[in-house]
FIKOL-432203 format. One record per residue (C-alpha): residue number from 1; z, y, x. Coordinates in nm, 4 decimals, always signed. Layout:
N
torti,c3,c2,c1
NUM,Z,Y,X
...
This chain:
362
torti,c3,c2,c1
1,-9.3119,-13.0907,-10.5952
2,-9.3272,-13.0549,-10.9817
3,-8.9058,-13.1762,-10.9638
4,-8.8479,-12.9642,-10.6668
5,-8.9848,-12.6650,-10.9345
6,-8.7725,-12.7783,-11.1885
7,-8.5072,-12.8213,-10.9785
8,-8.5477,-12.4338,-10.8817
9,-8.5379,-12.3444,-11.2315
10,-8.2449,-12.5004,-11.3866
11,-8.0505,-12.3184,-11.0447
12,-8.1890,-11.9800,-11.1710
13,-8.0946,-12.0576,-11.5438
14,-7.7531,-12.1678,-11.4024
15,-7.7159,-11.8355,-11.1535
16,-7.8335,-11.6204,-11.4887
17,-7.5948,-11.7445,-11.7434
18,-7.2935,-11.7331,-11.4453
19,-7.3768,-11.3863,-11.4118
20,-7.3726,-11.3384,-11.7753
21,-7.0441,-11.4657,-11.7838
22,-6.8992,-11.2425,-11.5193
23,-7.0466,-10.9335,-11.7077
24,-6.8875,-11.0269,-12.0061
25,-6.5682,-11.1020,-11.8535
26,-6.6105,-10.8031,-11.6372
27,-6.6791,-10.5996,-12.0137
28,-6.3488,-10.7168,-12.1692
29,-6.1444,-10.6600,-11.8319
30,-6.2837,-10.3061,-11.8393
31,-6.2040,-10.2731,-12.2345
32,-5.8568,-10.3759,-12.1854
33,-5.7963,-10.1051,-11.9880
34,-6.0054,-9.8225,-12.1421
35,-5.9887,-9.9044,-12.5314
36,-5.6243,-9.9048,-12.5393
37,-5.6175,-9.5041,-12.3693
38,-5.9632,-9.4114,-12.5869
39,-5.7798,-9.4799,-12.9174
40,-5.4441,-9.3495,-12.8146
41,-5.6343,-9.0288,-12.7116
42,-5.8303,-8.9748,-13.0495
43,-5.5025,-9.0288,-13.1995
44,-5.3304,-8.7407,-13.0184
45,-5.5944,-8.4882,-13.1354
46,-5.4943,-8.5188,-13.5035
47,-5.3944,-8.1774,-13.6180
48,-5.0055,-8.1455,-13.6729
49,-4.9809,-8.5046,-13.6250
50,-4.9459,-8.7363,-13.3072
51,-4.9728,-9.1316,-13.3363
52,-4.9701,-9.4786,-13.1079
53,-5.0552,-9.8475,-13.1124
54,-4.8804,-10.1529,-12.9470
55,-5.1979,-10.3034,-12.8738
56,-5.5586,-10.3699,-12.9049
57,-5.7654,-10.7781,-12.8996
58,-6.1624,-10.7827,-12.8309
59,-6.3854,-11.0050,-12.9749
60,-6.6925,-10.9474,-12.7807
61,-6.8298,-11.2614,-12.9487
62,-6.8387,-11.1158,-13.3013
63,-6.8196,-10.7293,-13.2053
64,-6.4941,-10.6487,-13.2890
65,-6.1445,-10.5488,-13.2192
66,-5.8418,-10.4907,-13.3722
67,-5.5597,-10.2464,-13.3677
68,-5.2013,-10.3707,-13.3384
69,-4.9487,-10.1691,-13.5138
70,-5.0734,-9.8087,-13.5715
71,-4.8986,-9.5484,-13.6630
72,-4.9168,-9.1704,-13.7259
73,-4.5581,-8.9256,-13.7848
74,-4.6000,-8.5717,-13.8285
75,-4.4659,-8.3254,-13.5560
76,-4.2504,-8.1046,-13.7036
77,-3.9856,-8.1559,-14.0261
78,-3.7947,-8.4316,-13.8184
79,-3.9436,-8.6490,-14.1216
80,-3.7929,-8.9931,-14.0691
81,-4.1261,-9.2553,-14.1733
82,-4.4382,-9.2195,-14.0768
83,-4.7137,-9.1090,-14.2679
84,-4.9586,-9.3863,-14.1580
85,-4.7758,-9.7104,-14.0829
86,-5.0790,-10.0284,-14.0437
87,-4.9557,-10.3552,-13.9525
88,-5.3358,-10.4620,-13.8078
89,-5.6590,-10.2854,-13.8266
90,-5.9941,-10.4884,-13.7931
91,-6.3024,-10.3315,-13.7163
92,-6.6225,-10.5549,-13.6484
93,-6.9543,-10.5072,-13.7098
94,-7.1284,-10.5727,-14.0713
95,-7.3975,-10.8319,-13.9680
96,-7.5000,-10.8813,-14.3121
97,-7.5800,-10.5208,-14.3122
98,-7.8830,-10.6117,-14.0473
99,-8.1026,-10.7722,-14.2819
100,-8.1155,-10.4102,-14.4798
101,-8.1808,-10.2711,-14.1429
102,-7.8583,-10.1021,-14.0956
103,-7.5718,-10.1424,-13.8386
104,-7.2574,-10.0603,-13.9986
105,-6.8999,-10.1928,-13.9673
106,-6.6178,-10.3379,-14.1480
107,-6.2763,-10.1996,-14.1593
108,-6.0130,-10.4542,-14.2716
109,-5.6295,-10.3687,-14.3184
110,-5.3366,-10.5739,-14.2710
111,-4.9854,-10.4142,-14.4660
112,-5.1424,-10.0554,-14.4838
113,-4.9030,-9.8341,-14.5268
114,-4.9029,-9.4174,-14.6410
115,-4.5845,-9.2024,-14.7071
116,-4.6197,-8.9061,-14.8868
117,-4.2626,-8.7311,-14.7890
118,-4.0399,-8.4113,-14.8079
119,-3.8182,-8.3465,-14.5240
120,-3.4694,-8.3399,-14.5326
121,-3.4432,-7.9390,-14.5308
122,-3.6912,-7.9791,-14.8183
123,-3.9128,-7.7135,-14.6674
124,-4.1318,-7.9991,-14.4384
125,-4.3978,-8.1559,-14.6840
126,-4.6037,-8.4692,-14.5323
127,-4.8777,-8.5249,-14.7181
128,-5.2008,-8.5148,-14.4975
129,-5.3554,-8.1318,-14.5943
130,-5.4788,-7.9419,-14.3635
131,-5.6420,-8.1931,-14.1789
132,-5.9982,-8.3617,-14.1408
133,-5.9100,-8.7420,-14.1693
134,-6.2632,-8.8308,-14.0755
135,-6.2750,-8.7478,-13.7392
136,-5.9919,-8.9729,-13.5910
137,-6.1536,-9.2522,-13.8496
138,-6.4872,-9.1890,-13.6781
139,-6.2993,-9.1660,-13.3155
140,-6.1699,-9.5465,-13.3815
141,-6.4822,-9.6652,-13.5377
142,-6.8081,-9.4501,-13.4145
143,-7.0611,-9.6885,-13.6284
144,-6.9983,-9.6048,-13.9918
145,-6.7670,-9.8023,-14.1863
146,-6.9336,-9.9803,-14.4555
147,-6.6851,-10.1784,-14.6250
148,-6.3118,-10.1712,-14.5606
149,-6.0716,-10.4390,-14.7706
150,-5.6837,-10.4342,-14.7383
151,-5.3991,-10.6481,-14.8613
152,-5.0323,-10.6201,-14.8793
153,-5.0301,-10.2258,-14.8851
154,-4.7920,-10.0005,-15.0104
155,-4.7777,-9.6528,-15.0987
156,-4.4665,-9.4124,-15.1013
157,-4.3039,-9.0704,-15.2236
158,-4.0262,-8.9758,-15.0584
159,-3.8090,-8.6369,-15.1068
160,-3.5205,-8.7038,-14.7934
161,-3.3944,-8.3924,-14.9446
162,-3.3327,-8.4887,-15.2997
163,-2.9977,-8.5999,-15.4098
164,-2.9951,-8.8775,-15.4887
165,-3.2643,-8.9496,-15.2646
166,-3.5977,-9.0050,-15.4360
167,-3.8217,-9.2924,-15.3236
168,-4.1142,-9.4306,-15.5724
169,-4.3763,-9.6037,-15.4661
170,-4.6761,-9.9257,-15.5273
171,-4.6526,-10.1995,-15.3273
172,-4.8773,-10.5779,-15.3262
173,-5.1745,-10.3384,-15.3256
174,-5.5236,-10.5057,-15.2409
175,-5.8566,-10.3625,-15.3199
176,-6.1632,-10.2973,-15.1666
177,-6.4148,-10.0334,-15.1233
178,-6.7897,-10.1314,-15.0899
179,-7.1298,-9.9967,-14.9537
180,-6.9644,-9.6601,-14.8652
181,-7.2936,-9.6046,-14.6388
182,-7.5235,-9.6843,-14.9105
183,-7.6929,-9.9593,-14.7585
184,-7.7972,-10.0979,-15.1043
185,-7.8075,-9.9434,-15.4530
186,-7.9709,-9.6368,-15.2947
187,-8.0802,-9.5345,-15.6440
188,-7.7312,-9.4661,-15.7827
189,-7.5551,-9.1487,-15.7788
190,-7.2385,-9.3953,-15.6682
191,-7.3420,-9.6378,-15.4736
192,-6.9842,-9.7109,-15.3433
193,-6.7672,-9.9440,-15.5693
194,-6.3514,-9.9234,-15.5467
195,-6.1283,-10.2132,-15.7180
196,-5.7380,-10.1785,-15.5886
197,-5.4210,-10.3600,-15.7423
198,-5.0894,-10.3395,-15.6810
199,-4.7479,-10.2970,-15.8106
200,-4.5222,-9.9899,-15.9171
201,-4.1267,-9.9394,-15.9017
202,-3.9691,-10.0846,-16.2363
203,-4.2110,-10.3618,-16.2379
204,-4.5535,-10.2045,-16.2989
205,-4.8702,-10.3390,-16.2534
206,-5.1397,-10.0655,-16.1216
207,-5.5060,-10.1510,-16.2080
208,-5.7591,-9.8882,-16.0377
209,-6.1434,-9.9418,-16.0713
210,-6.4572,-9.7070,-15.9806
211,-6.7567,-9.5958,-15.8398
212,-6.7861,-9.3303,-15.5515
213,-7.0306,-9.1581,-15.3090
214,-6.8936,-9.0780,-15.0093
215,-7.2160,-8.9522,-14.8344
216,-7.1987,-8.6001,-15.0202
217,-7.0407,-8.3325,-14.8231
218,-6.7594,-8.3407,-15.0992
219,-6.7189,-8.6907,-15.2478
220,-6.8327,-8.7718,-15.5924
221,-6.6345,-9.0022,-15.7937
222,-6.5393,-9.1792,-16.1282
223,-6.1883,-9.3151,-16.1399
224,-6.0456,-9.5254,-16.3876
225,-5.6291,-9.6283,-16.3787
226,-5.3885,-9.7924,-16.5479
227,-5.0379,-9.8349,-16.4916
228,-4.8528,-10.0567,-16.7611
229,-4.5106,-10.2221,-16.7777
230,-4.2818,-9.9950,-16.5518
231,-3.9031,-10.0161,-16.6520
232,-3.7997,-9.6262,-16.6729
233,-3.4556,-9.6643,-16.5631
234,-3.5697,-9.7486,-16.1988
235,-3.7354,-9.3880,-16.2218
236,-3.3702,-9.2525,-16.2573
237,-3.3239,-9.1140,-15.9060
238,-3.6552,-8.9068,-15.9087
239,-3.5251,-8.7668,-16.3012
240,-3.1901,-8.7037,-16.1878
241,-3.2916,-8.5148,-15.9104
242,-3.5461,-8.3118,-16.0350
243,-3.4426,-8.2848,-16.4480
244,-3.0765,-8.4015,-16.4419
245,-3.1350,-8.6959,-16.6317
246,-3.0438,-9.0025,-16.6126
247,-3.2555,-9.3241,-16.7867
248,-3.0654,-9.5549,-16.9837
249,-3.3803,-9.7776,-17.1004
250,-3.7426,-9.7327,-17.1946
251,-4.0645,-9.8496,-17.0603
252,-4.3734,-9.6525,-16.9464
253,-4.7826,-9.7279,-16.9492
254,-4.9690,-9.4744,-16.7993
255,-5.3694,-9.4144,-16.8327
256,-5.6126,-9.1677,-16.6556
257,-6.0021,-9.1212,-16.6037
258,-6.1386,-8.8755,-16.4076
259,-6.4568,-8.7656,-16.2583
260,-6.4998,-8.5473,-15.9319
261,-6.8564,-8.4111,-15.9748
262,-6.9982,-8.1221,-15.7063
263,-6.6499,-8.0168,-15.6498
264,-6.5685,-8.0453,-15.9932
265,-6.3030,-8.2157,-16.1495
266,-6.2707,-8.3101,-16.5514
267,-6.0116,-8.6252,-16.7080
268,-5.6936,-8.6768,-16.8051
269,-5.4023,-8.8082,-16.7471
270,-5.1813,-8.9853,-17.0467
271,-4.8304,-9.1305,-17.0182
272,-4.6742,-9.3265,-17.3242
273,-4.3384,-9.4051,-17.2925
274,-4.1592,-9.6191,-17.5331
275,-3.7919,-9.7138,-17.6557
276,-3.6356,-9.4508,-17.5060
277,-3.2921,-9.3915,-17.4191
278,-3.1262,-9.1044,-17.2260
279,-2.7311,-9.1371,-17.2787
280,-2.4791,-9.3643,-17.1969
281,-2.1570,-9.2360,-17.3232
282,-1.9485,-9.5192,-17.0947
283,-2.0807,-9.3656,-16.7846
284,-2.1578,-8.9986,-16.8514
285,-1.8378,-8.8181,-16.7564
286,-1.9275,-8.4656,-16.6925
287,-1.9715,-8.2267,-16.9304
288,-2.2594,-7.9929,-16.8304
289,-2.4666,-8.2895,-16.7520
290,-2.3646,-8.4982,-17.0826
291,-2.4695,-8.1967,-17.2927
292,-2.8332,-8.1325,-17.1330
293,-2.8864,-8.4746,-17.1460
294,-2.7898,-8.4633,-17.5554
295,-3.0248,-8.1408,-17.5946
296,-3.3228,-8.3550,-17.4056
297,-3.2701,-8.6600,-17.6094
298,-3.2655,-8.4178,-17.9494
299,-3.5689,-8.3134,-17.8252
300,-3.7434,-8.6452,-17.7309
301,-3.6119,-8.8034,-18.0485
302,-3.7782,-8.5158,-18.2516
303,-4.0876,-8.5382,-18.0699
304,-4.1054,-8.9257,-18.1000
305,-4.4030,-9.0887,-18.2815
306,-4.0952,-9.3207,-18.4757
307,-4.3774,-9.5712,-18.6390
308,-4.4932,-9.6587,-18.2280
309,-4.1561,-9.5698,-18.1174
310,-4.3495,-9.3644,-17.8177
311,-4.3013,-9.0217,-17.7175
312,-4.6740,-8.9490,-17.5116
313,-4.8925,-8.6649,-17.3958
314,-5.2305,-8.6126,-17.2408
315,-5.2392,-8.3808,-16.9800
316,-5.6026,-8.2645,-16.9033
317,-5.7101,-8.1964,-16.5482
318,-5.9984,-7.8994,-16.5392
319,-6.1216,-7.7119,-16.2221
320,-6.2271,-7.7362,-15.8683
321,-6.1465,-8.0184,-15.6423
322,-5.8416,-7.8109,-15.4054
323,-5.7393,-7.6353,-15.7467
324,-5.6944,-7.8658,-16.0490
325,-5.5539,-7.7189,-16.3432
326,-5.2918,-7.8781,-16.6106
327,-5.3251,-7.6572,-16.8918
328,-4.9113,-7.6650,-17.0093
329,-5.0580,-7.5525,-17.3705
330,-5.2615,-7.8530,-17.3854
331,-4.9843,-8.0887,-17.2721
332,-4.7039,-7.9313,-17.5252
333,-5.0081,-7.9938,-17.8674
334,-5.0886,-8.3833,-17.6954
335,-4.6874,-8.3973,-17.7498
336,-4.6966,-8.2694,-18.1084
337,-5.0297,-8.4593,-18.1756
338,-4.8714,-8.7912,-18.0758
339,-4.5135,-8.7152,-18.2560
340,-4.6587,-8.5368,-18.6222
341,-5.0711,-8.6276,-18.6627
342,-5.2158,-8.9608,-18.4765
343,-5.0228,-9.1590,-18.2080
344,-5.2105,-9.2241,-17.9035
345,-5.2789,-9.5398,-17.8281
346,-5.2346,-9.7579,-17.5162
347,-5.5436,-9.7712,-17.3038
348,-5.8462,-9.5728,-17.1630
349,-5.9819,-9.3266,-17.4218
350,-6.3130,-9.3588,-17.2400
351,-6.4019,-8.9755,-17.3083
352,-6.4499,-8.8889,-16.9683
353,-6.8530,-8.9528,-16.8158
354,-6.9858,-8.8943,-16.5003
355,-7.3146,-8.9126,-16.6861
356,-7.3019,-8.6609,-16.9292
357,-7.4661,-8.3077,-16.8813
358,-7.1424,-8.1196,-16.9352
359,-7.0381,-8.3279,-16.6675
360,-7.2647,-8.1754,-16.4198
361,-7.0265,-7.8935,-16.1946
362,-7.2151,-7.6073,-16.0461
């Protein structure tokens, strides 16, 4: 009797985990079918914008799946890239996350890619305003997105109306952004840590560090960058066509902090360039542009710091978040400060704190 029992029960444990099986496969059949329309759907509600994917892979096993080739163009313009190109997106849940009693997710991105564009009539713009980026983020993803990591990113601006065509962008970018929902370091007015790297046009390395909290209706932040190294002549095409100058040689570092505090925003921004040269006399054949190039490079060489060799400004940035200021007075004395009284020097100036009570918005 006491094996006939047992016998009974391994049958049931048997007939349980086969129907186990079958709901999971029956889950993933199902999934196959609906994720693929539920994310192409919160896609095409994206104000101004409509996007797609090529496909979609479940995990069930690790509660996950990822997103195959995403992308988002904007409607009107005729604006030939995207302004959201992502090779793969994967979103899984954050089980670490459980032992501070949280479910949360993690968001990690494969050759992420944004364009920031001008359309070829010039009168398109792409650059994402106007529209609330957290709802199709929250349509992919509905548990909050705790930590999301990328690699092999890139980052554009592109004026298809420009002539020559502008392009400049950072590309090899990785970073991170952690505990965006502020499952630990609750304490801290930002909780949320950001670390990105990458490379600029002309060879420059971009450096980005801070600390952020995203949980505030408007974001609170405290950004630190540097960009160092870039050759200037590869920035010819975007001086050309917006000053008429051409770059012969020079190199650029640039260096910014800034703080975003109750809609407030207070840093600067400081580019040095160094061993500058605007004219080449072998390949500058027309007139008009050979003499406003020789009136620019009067003016940079009498405005040049000549014991750095640098001609630099600092540019502060004052005022609300969707209105920053650049006070042009302020920009034109960093120029004379740096040429006539104390060169600046390469690096943070570490004068900007989130901490400080002047630092404290509305």
């Amino acid at each position: 009797m006491t094996g006939l029992k047992a016998h009974k029960k391994r049958y049931w444990l048997i007939g349980i985990i086969s129907l186990l099986i079958l709901v999971l496969i029956a889950a993933r059949l199902y999934l196959n079918i609906w994720l693929p329309r539920y994310v192409n759907n919160a896609l095409g509600n994206i104000k101004g914008y409509e996007g797609s994917i090529e496909d979609i892979d479940i995990a069930l096993y690790r509660g996950a799946y990822k997103i195959h080739n995403l992308k988002i163009y904007k409607k009107t313009g005729n604006i030939p890239t995207p302004f959201v190109d992502i090779d793969t997106i994967d979103l899984s849940i954050q089980w670490r996350a459980l032992l501070h009693g949280r479910i949360v997710s993690n968001a990690d991105l494969t050759k992420p890619v944004i364009n920031f564009a001008v359309g070829k009539s010039g009168e398109i713009t792409q650059y994402g305003g106007g529209v609330d980026w957290s709802k199709p983020i929250k349509d992919l993803m509905p548990i909050d997105i705790n930590l999301v990591t990328f690699k092999d990113g890139k980052l554009t601006y592109q004026d298809f109306s420009a002539n020559p065509k502008v392009n400049v962008y950072i590309n090899n970018m990785s970073g991170e952004i952690r505990n965006l929902r502020n499952v630990v370091d609750k304490d801290k007015q930002l909780p949320s840590t950001l670390i990105i790297r990458g490379n600029s046009i002309g060879g420059g390395n971009l450096d980005m560090t801070g600390k952020m909290n995203i949980l505030r209706p408007i974001p609170d932040m405290d950004i630190e960058t540097r960009l160092e190294h870039v050759n200037l002549p590869a920035l010819s095409n975007y001086s050309n066509a917006y000053a008429a100058i051409d770059i012969k040689k020079g190199n650029l570092n640039v260096y910014s902090e800034f703080i975003v505090k109750n809609n407030k925003v207070s840093g600067y921004v400081k580019p040095i360039a160094t061993d500058i040269s605007l004219i080449d006399l072998r390949k500058t054949s027309n007139p008009i542009k050979l003499a406003w190039e020789t009136l620019v490079s009067v003016v940079v060489e009498i405005f040049t710091n000549h014991s750095k060799d640098q001609f630099a400004t600092k540019i502060p940035l004052e005022g609300d978040l969707d209105n920053v200021d650049t006070d042009s007075w302020a920009t034109i004395a960093g120029i004379i400060e740096n040429a006539f009284i104390n060169a600046f020097k390469n690096g943070l100036d570490r004068d900007v704190d989130f901490s400080k009570p002047e630092n404290k918005g509305n």
